[in-house]
Each structure stands twice: as C-alpha cells, then as structure tokens.
BAZA-195502 format. One record per residue (C-alpha): residue in three letters; x, y, z. Coordinates in steps of 0.001 Angstrom, whole numbers, plus 524288, in hexadecimal, padded with zeros to 5 digits. Example, Ala and Ser with C-alpha at 12.3 -4.5 7.8 and 13.67 -1.06 7.14 Angstrom:
# BAZA-195502
ALA8300C7EE6C81E78 SER835667FBDC81BE4 
END
This chain:
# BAZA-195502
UNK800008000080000 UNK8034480E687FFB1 UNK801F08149A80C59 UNK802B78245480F44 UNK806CE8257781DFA UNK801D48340C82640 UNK808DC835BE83194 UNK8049483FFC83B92 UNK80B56849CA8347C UNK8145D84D568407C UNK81F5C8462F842EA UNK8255884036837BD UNK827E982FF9833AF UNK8334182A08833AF UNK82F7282E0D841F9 UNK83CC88350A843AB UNK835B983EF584DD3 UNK82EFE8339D85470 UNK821E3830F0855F3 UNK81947825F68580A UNK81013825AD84B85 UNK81B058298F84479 UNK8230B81D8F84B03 UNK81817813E0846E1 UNK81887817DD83958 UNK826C78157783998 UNK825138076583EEB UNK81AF580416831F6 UNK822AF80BB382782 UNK82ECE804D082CB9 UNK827B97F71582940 UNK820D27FAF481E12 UNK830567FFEF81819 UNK836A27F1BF81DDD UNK82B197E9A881730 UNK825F47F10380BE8 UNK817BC7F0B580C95 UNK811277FE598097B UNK8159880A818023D UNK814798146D80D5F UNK816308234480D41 UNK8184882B35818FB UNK8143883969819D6 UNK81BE78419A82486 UNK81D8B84B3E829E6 UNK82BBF84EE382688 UNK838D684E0082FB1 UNK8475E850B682DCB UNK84A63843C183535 UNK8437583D6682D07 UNK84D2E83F80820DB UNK8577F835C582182 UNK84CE682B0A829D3 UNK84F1E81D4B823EB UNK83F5481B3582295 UNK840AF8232F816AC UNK848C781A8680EF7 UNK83C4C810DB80C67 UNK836A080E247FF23 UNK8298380A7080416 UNK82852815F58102F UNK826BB82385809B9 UNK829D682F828114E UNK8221283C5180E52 UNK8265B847B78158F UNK81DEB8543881A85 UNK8263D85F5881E7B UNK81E6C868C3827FF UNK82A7D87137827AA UNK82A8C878BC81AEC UNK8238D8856B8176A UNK8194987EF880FDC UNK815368781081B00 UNK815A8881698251D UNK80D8688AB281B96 UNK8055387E6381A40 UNK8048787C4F82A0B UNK8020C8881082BF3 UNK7F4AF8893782568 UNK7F09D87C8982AE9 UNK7F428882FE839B4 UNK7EC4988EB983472 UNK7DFE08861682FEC UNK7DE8487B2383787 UNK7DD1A8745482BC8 UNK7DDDF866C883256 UNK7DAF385D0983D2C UNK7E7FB85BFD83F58 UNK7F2BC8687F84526 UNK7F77986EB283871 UNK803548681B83898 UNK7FDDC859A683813 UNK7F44785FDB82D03 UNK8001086475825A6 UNK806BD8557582606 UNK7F866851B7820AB UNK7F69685A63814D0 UNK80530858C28110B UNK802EC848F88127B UNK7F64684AB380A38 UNK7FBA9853818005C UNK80583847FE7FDB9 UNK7FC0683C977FFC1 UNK7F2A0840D47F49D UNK7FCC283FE87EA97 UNK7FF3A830AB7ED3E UNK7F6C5826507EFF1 UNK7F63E81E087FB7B UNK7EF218121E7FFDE UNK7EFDA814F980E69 UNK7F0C781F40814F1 UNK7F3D081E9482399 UNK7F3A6828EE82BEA UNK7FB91828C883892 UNK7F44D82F1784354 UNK7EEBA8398E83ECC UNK7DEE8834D083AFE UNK7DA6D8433A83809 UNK7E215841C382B8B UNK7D72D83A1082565 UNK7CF29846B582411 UNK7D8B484D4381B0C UNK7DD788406C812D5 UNK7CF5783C3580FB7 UNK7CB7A83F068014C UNK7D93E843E37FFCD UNK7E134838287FF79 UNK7DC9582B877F8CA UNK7E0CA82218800FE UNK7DBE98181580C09 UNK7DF7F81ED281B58 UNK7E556816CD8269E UNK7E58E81DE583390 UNK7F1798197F83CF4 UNK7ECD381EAF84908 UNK7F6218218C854B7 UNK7EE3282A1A85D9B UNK7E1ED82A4C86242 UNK7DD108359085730 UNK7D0C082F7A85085 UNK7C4AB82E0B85A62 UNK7B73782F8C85B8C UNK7BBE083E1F86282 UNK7C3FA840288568D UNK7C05184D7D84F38 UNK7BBE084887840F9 UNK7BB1D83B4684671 UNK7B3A68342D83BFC UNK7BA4A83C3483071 UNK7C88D838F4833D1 UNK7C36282A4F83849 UNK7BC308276D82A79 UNK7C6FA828CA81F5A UNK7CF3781F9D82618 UNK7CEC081202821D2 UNK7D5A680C5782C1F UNK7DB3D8121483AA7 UNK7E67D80A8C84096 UNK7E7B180ED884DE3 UNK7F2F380BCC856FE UNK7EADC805AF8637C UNK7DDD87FEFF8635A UNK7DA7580AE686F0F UNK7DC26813AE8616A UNK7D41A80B5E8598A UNK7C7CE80BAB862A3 UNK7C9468194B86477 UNK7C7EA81B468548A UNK7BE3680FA485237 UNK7B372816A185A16 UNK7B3EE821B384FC6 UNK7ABE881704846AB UNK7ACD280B1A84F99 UNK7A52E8014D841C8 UNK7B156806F383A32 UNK7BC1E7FB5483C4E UNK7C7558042F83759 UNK7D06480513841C1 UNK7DAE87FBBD84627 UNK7E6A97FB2B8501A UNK7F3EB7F9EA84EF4 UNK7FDF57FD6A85977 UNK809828034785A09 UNK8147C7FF2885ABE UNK823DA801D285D3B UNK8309E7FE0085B01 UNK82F267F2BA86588 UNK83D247ED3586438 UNK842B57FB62865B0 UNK83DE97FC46872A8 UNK83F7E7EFF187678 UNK84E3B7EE4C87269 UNK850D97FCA38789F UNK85AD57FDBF881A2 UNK858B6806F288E3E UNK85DA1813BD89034 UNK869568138789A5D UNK86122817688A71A UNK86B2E820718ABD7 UNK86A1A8296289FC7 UNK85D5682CE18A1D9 UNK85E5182D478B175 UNK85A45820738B574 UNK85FDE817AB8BE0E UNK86210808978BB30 UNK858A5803C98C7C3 UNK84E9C80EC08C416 UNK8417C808F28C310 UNK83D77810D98B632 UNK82FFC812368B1FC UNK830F0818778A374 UNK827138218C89B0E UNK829D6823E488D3E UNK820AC82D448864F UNK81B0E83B92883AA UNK81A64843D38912E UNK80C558464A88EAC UNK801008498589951 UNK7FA0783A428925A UNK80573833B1893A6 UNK8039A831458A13C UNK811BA8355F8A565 UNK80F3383FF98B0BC UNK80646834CE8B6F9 UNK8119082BBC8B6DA UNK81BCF8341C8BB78 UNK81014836E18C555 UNK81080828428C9BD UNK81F70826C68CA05 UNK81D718320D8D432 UNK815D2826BB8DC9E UNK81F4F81B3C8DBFF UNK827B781D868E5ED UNK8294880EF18E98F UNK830D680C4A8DDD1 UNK83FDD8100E8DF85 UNK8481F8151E8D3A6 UNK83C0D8189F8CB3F UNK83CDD821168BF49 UNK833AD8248D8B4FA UNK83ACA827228A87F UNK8322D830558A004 UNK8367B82ED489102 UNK8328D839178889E UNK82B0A847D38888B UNK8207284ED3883FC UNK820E384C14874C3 UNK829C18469E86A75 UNK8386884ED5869AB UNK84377851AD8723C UNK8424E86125870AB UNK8357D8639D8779F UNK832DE86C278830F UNK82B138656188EC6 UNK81D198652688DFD UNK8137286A438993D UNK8106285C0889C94 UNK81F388589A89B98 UNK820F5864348A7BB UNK816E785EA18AFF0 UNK81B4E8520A8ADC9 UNK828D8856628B163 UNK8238E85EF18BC1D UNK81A06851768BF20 UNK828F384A148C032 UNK82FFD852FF8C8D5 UNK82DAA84D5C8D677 UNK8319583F048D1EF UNK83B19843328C8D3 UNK84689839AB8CDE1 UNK83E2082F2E8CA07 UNK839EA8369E8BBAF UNK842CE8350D8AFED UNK83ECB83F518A39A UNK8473383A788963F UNK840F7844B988F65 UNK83E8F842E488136 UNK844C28370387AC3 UNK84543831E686D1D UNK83DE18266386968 UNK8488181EA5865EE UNK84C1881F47873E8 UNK8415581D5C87AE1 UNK841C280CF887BBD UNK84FE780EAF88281 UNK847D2816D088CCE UNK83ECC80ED988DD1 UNK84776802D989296 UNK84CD780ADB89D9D UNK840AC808CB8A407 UNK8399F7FE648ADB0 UNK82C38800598ABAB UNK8258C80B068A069 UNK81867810858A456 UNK80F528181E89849 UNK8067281EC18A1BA UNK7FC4582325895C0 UNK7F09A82B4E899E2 UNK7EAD382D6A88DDF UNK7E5F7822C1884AD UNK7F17681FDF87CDF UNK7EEB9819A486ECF UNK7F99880F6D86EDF UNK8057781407877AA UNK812D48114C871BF UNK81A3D8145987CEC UNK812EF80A1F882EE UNK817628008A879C1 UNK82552806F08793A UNK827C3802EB8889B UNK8227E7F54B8857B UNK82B3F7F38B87A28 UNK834FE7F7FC883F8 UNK8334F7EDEF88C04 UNK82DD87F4E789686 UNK823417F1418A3CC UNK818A67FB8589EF6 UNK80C558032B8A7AB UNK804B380B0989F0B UNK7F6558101089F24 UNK7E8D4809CE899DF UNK7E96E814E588DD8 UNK7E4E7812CE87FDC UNK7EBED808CC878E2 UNK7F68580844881A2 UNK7F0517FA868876E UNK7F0527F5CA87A3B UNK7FF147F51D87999 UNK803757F0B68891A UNK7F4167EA6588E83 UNK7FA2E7DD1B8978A UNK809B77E2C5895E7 UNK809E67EF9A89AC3 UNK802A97F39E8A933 UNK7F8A87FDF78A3F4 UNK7F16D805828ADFD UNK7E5E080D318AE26 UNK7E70A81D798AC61 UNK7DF1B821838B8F4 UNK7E629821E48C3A4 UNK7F3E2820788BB4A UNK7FE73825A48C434 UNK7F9C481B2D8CE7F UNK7F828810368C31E UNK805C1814388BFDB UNK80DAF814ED8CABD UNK805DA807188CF07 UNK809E3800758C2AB UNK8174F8057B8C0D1 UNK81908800FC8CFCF UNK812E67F3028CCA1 UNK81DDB7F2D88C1B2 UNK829887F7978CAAF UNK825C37ECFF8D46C UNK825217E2688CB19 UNK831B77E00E8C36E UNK82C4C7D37B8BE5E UNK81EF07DAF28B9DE UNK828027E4D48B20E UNK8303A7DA768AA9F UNK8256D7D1CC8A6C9 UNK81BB87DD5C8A296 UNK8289F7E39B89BBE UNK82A1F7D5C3892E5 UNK81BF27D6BC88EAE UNK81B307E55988BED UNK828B97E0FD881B1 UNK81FF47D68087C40 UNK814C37DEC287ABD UNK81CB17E763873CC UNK81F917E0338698A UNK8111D7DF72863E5 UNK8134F7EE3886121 UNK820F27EE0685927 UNK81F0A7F6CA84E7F UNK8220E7EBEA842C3 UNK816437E3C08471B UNK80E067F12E84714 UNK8151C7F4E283B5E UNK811607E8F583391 UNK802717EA4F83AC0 UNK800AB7F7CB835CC UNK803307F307826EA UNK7FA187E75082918 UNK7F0137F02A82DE7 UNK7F2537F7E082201 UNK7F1817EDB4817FC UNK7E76B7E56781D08 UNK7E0DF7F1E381A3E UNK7E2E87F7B380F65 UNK7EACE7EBE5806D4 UNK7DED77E3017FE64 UNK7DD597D5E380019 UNK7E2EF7D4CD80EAC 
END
C-alpha cells in the first residue's frame, strides 16, 4: 500500500527532539524499512538534527519536511493567529495546510493520522484517500467539540489502550470502528541498561531508593508522593530520586508547580534527590539505580509508558488505578486506589521495603510482562491491523 503519515505537526520524526508519538512512529517505520512492506511518506515538521539522521537513507520511508521557520510561513502563521482559522493553535493549523497542500498532489491509499483527530474536518473532500486515526490521547469523546464530524470520516481509530477505545466508542457505540493496540518500547534497552553509579547522582550504595521518572506535573501525582516519603520515617536510608522536569528540554526555567513542588520537598530534602532534566537515552540507566519505582498517576492516563519503562527495567512497581495504566501492570505491579493516595502510598511502598522477597519476585514478573509490549511485536501488530484492513482478500 501507499500510506501518507500526519504527525502532530510539533516535534519532528526521526524523533531527534524526543517525544512519545513521535517515538512510536519510529518503532513502525523502522520495521516497515527492515522488511519492506508499504511505501510510506512522512510529513514533518522540519529539524536541523534531523539532516544527517540514518532513517533518511530508506527507499521505502519518504521524508517530507515543513519548515515553520521561513518568511512565508511566519506571514502564513501569522494570519492563521489573526483568524482563528482552525481547531487547532495556528501553528498545528500551519503543519496541516502545508501537509495538505502536498497531499493533494499524490495519491495515497491510507492515510493515518497520528494524534491529532480534528484533522479529519479539513482532509475530508480534499484528499481522496481512506483515513486511519492513531490515537494517543484521550482527544475524541462524546465531550469532544465537533464530536460526530471529526468521528465520521475516519474509517478506522486505533487507539493506544482499550480505556481510549471505550471512551471513543460511546461517540456511536453500533459503529465497530475502533481497535487497541498498545504501546510499546524498546524493551531490551531498558532491560540490558546498566545503572547510573549511585554516587554521581548523590546516592549512597545501602540507600533504599524509591525512583520517579516523568513530567513534574500537578496529574502526575509527584507532590503527593514526595508528601508520603515525608511519612516513612521507619525506613532508614530512604531516597526518592525524581527523574525529569516540567516538559521536554534541558533549557527551561522551573514551572509554578515545579516551585511548590520544590518548596513541597524542602523539609525532607536529605531524603529527596532532583536529576533535573535528562535525555531519553538516559533515562533506563536511572532507572536501575533504583529499588522500587512508584507512577503515582492522578489523572486517567491513556496507556502510561513510563509505567511500562520501569517494568522493562526490571523494577518492583506501585502505581495508581488510572486509565489504561491497569491494562499494562493488572497482577504485576501493586496498583492502589487515588483517594486517600499519600496513605495508599507510603502503605505500599512500606509493604515493599519490608519484603525483600515481595520486591524480587514482583520485579521478575513486571520484566516478563514487559516483554508483551516490545515495540517489534507492536510494530508488526500495527501493519496487521492495517492490512487486514485495507489489503483485499485477507
């Protein structure tokens, strides 16, 4: 087949500033180049870094670049900002119209749109060709503006957690377009990781250390940990190792949340470790310094890779009853409820402390686990989803 790929128009693929979507389109154009099965072109939003990346070498991945840099587009930005000419902000609208300006001069069988559903109202009766949603986020519900319009032109919505799924079915709940596929991650990357020297980051080699890796956001769940680590004071030599900040970058300046949080950390701070930001390609060497990970979620996450990311890492895991988060870890992971969460924290991370035994046999099944969610098998899923599809006669 030949397949147009959107991304969200922000952050560009090869995913050399990061990002998750933009990470699981890496995983399937990496399989599609190693076993040859679709012509696929990519429309991105264009990067510097992404000049000399390796991706770009394949004859059966195409690479089409949007620059948002130029004076054309910021004329062209500009009057979007000025009109409001789009469900979208104007920069997301100006990655659209650029993409469709390109798509209307080729012809695709798919197209597949990576998280962004609200780009069905401007490709329909514009580009011939059949539309798969990819859906990351919880974006299309019954409380979705336009709900029905965006919903209709697609012919099929592949979300990333069956919590996702449910939440679109109900917008036409006879409608049997919607399917699940997880996410997935580089499974043997974490798992073959070797841990950052303890001492480098201000750790001791007898700490107990409970680790968070993750955005410092309010959701996130992180004050109400660093709340509960507060309360443990029968466990000697803890530490909480917080990995990450606010948002994706190293050259960002603290958000509110990351001050109170701070603030939040200040009375216990001999037992609080902040890394700040750190790249992605670091983050499963972190991750091994610790004993026990906790993803404290108080929102209802649609799949939760750093979740996964600690289980792939070998890691005991408590985490919260949130979204599809119990799809990944339900019977490997100790998932507690959200009320009352500093208590169910500080309770369960205690449990784990006190139980050595507990911690290495949960630790073996959350690597097990794992495995399900390596990102050739969803690689080699996503196609089969495709082509069962859209390919006659299967």
């Amino acid at each position: 087949m030949r397949i147009a790929i959107l991304t969200s128009g922000i952050l560009p693929v090869p995913a050399v500033q990061g990002g998750a979507v933009e990470n699981l389109v890496d995983f399937y154009l990496e399989y599609n180049d190693r076993h040859r099965l679709h012509d696929i072109t990519v429309y991105s939003i264009w990067h510097p870094a992404v000049r000399q990346h390796p991706a770009l070498a394949s004859d059966v991945n195409h690479y089409r670049y949007i620059s948002s840099s130029g004076l054309l587009a910021k004329i062209r930005k500009y009057w979007l900002r000025r009109s409001a000419n789009g469900y979208y902000n104007y920069t997301i609208e100006y990655y659209l119209n650029e993409a469709i300006r390109r798509l209307r001069r080729k012809h695709y069988d798919v197209v597949i749109v990576e998280n962004r559903p609200a780009f069905s109202l401007k490709l329909t009766g514009v580009v011939d060709s059949t539309y798969v949603l990819h859906l990351h986020n919880d974006f299309l519900n019954t409380d979705t503006k336009q709900a029905d319009l965006i919903f209709t032109p697609y012919s099929r919505i592949i979300s990333v957690s069956d919590y996702i799924t449910g939440r679109v079915q109900q917008i036409a709940p006879t409608l049997h377009r919607c399917e699940t596929l997880h996410n997935a991650i580089d499974t043997h990357r974490f798992a073959a990781a070797k841990p950052v020297d303890r001492a480098s980051i201000g750790l001791a080699a007898d700490d107990f250390v409970i680790v968070y890796s993750g955005r410092l956001r309010k959701e996130k769940g992180i004050l109400e940990l660093v709340q509960a680590v507060g309360q443990m004071h029968d466990i000697p030599r803890l530490k909480l190792l917080i990995i990450g900040a606010s948002s994706y970058g190293s050259n960002q300046m603290p958000s509110q949340f990351v001050r109170r949080l701070e603030e939040a950390a200040r009375p216990v701070s001999d037992k609080v470790v902040f890394t700040g930001f750190v790249d992605y390609a670091d983050i499963p060497s972190y991750l091994k310094t610790g004993d026990v990970a906790v993803v404290p979620s108080l929102w209802e996450e649609p799949f939760g890779l750093t979740v996964l990311e600690a289980m792939a890492a070998g890691l005991p895991l408590v985490t919260t009853r949130s979204g599809g988060i119990p799809e990944i870890c339900e019977g490997v992971a100790t998932i507690v409820g959200r009320d009352g969460i500093v208590d169910n924290l500080k309770d369960a991370i205690t449990d784990l402390y006190h139980h050595p035994e507990k911690r290495r046999q949960m630790a073996a099944a959350a690597l097990d686990r794992s495995k399900h969610f390596d990102k050739d098998t969803y690689a080699r899923q996503f196609f089969s989803a495709l082509e069962s599809y859209f390919t006659p006669n299967r």
